[in-house]
N, C-alpha and C positions, 0 to 999 in steps of 0.2 A: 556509498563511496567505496565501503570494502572490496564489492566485486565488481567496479566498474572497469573495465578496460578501454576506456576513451583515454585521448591522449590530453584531454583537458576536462576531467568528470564533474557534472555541474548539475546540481538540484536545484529546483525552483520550486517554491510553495507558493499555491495561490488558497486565494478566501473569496468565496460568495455568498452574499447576505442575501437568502431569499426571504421573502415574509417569514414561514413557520420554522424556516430549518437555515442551516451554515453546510457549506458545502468544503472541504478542505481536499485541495488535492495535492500531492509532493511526487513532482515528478521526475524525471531523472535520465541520463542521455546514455546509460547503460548497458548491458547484454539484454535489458528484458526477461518478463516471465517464461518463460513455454507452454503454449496452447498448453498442454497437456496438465499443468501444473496450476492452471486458475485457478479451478477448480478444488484442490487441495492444499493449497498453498497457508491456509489459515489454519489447518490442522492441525492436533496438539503433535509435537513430537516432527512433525515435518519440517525437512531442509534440502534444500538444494546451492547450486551454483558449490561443490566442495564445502559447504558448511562446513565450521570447529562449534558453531553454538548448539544449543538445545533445541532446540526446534519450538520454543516455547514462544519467543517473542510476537509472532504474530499473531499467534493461538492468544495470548494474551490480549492483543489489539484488540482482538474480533471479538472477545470474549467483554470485556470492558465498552465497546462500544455497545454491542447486540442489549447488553444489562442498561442502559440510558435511553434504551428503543431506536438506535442509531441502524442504519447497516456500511459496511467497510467493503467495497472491492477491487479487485486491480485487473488495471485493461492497459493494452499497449500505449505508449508514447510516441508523441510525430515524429522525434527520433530517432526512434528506435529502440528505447528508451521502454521504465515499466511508468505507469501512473497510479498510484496508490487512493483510491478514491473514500472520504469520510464522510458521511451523511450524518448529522444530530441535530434533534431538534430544538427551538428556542427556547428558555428557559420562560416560563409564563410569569 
């Protein structure tokens, strides 16, 4: 919501329950990622869109997810929008 510049900014979480895994996506009708920045965008210390934070908070996502055998990535939104994408698996 911080760097959204819609005139009405709105997140949606969805959940899919597949057999082995949960699928978690939170998506968002915002500026989006940049091509350029998929790609690094979970790295420690990385920030965009004017960041004030650390750059830590995703690097943390990724880091806590990958440690569960998860993987985390983010692809565009039908909006325009980023989508934050969460893969883990079921607990046995």
């Amino acid at each position: 919501m911080q760097h959204n510049d819609a005139e009405t900014p709105r997140v949606t979480v969805s959940v899919t329950d597949r057999e082995d895994t949960v699928v978690v996506r939170v998506a968002d009708n915002g500026p989006g990622v940049p091509k350029d920045q998929k790609e690094t965008i979970f790295g420690k210390g990385e920030k965009g869109l004017d960041s004030q934070g650390t750059g830590l908070g995703l690097y943390l996502v990724d880091t806590l997810v990958e440690s569960y055998g998860g993987e985390v990535w983010v692809e565009d939104g039908t909006d325009g929008g980023a989508v934050f994408v969460v893969v883990l698996s079921k607990a046995e």
